[in-house]
C-alpha positions in Angstrom: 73.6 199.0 28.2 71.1 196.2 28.9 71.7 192.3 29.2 69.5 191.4 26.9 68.8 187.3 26.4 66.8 186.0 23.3 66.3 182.8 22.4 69.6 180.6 23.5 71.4 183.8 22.2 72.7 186.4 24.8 74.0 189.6 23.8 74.8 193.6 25.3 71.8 195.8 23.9 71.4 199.4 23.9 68.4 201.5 24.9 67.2 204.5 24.8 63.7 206.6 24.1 61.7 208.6 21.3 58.9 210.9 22.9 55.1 210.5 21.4 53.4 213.3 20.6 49.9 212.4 22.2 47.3 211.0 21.4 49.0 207.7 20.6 46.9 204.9 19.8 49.4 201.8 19.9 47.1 199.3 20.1 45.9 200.0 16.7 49.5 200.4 15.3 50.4 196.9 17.1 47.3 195.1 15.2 48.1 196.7 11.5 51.6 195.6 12.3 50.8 192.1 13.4 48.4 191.5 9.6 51.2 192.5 7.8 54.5 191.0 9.7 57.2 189.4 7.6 57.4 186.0 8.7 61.2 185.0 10.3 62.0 189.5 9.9 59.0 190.4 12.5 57.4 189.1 15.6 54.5 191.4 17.3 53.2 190.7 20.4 50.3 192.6 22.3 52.9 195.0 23.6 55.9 195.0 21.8 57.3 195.2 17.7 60.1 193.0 17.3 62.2 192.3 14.2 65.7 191.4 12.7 68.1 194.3 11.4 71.2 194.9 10.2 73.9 197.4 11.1 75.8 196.7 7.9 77.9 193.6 9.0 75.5 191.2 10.8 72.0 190.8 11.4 70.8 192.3 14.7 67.5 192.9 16.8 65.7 195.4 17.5 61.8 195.7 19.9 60.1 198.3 20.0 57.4 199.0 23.4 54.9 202.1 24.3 54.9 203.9 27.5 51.6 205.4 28.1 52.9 206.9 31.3 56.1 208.6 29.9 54.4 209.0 26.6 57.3 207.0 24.8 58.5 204.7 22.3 61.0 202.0 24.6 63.8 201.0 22.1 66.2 198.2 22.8 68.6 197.4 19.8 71.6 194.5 19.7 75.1 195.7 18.3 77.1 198.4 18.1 76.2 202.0 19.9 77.1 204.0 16.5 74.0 202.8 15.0 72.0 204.6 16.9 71.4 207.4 14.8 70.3 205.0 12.0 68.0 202.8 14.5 66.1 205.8 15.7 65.6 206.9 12.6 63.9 203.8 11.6 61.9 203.8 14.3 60.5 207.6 13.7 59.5 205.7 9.9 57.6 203.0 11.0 55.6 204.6 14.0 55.3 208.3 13.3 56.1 209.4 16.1 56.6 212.9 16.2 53.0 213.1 14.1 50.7 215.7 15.8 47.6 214.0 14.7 45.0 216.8 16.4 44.7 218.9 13.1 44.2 215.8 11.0 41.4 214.7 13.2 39.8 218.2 13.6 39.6 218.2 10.1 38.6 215.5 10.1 35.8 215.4 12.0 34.1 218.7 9.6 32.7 215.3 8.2 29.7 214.2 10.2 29.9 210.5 8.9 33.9 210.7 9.5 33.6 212.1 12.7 32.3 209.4 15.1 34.8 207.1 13.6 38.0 209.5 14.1 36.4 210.1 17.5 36.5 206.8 18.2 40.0 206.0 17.7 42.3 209.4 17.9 46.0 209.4 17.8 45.9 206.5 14.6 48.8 207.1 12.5 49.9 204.9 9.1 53.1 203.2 10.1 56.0 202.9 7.6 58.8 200.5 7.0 62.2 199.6 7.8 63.2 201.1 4.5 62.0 202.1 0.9 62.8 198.3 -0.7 60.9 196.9 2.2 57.4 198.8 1.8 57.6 198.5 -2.0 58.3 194.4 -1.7 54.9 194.5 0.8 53.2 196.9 -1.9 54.4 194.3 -4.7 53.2 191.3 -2.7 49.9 192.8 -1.8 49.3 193.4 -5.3 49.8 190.0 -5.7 47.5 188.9 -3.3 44.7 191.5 -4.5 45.4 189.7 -7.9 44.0 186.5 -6.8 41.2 188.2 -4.9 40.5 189.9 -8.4 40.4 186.2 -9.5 38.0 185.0 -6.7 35.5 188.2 -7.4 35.8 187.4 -11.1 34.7 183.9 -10.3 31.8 184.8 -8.2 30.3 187.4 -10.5 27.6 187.1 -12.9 27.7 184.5 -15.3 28.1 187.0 -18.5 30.7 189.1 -17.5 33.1 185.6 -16.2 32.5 184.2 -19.5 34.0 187.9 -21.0 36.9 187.8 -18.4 37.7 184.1 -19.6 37.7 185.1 -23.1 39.8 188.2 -22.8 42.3 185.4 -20.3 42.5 183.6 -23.2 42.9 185.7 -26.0 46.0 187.4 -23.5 47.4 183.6 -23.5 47.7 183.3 -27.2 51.3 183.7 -29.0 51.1 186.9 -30.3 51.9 186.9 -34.4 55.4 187.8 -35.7 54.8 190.2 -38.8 57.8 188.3 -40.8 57.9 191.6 -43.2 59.8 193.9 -40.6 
């Protein structure tokens, strides 16, 4: 157990490891993290993933470091010890841990154009989330943000094909009819 002090709030944490497979390009993970962190759920530093949790009864914390030298994922949760099993779990979704990412990039690199890029920057992995309603909230609220995007392109494009996407706005914003014979 670690003495672990956040904020004005000191509580007993618990630790322990998840091995990497190699390579393990944290750095990269760390920055796709950061874009998308959940404002008052997620902090990410340069070096470490933090966010809130919950074990079931209260909200808890959780950070999340890389040790090139050991080749391992530092975990350091608040709360009880019996939610261990459900905090390394967790951790294995977001940051893939246990991903052996030498076959994807050797097949990877059969593409000549791919290859310099994979080449580049080996041992990326897609993180995941915290759980299943969490990545499809960040998939609903991307879509949302695409959506205006969509809008902004629509804007910006030639003057014919705007006036068409206002019409077709428009005609989507009418009351539809009621057929009073049903």
């Amino acid at each position: 157990l670690i003495w672990w002090t956040t904020g004005s709030f000191r509580h007993w944490s618990n630790s322990f490891t998840l091995p990497v497979q190699r390579p393990f390009d944290w750095d990269s993970l760390l920055a796709f993290l950061r874009l998308r962190a959940t404002p008052g759920v997620e902090i990410v530093t340069d070096s470490a993933y933090t966010r809130t949790i919950t074990d079931g009864a209260a909200a808890q914390t959780l950070s999340v470091t890389y040790d090139s030298a050991t080749a391992t994922l530092q975990i350091v949760y608040s709360g009880k010890t019996s939610v261990q099993s459900l905090v390394d779990g967790r951790a294995k979704q977001i940051f893939n841990p246990d991903v052996n990412t030498v076959p994807i990039e050797a097949f990877l690199c059969r593409d000549p154009w791919l290859s310099g890029f994979v080449k580049q920057q080996t041992g990326l992995r897609v993180p995941g989330g915290w759980s299943a309603l969490e990545i499809a909230m960040r998939a609903i609220l991307g879509q949302q943000v695409l959506g205006v995007g969509h809008q902004l392109l629509v804007e910006l494009r030639e003057p014919e094909l705007r006036d068409r996407e206002r019409l077709w706005r428009r005609r989507e914003s009418l009351p539809q009819r009621r057929d009073e014979h049903t």
